[in-house]
C-alpha positions in Angstrom: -96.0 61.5 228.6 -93.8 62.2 225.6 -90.8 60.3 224.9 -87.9 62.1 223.4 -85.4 59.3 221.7 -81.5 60.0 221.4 -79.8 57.9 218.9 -76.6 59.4 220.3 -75.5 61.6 223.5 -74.5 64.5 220.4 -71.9 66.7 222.5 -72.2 64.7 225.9 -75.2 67.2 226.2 -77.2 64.8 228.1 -75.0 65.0 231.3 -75.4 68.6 231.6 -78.4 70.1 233.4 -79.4 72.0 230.6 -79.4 70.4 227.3 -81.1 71.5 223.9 -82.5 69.2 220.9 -83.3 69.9 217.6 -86.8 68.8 216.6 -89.2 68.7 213.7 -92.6 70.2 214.5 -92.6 69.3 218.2 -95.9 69.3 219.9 -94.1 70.5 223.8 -94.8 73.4 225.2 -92.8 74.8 228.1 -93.7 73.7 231.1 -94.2 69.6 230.0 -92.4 67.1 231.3 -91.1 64.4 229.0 -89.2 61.4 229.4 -85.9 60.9 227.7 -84.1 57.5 226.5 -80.9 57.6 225.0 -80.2 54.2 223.0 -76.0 52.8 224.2 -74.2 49.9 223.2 -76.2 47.3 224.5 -78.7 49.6 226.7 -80.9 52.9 227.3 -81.0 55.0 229.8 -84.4 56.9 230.5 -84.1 60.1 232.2 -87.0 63.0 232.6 -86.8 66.6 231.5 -88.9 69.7 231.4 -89.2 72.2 228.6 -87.9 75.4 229.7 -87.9 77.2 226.3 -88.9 76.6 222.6 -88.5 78.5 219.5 -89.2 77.7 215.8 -86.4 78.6 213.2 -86.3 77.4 209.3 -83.1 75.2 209.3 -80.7 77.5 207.5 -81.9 80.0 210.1 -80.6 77.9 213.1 -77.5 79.7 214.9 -74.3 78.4 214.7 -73.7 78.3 217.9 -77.0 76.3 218.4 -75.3 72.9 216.0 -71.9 73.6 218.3 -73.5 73.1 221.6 -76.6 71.0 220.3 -74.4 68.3 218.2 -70.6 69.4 218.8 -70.7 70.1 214.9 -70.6 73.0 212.3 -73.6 74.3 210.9 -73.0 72.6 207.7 -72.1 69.6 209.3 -75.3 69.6 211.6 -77.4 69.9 208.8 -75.5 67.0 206.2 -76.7 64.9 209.8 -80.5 66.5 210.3 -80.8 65.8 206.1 -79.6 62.5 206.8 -82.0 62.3 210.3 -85.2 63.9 208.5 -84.6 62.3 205.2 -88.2 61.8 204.1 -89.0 65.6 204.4 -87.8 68.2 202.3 -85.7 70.0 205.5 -85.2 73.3 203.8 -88.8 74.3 204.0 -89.8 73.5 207.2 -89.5 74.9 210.5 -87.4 73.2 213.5 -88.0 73.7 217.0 -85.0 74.2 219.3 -86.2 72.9 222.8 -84.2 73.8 226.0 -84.5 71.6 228.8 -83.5 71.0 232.0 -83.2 67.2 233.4 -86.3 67.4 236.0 -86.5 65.0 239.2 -90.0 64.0 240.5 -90.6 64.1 244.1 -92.0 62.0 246.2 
């Protein structure tokens, strides 16, 4: 299973049902189910999640409204913090991967 790491809970997204992450060549299709940590103060919290949608965009590309809900920022402000995230690639050249997904509760 795939881990997907938060540094930071960007918006509060991660206490909705629905949240959305910005990723760099992500291998998920829809349908898997990944776990999710998110790093606090002194702790993580793991969590699972299934990917209910993906699509590929080049960054500058990327809908405003994507960085507002996705990272509570502007679109220039979101992607100052993905050039500061992905700072070993050259960001403007390569395609991101917005992933929807919805927290996901095994049963027993």
């Amino acid at each position: 299973m795939i881990n997907l790491s938060f540094s930071k809970n960007w918006n509060n997204k991660l206490c909705c049902d629905l949240f959305t992450t910005i990723r760099y060549k992500s291998p998920l299709k829809i349908g898997d189910i990944v776990s999710v940590t998110t790093k606090l103060e002194n702790s993580s919290v793991k969590s699972f999640a299934q990917v209910v949608s993906k699509e590929s965009f080049l960054l500058k590309d990327i809908p405003e409204a994507v960085f507002a809900f996705d990272m509570g920022l502007s679109k220039a402000l979101g992607i100052k913090e993905i050039e500061r995230i992905y700072a070993q690639y050259n960001i403007h050249n390569i395609q991101f991967d917005i992933l929807c997904l919805k927290h996901y509760y095994p049963t027993k």
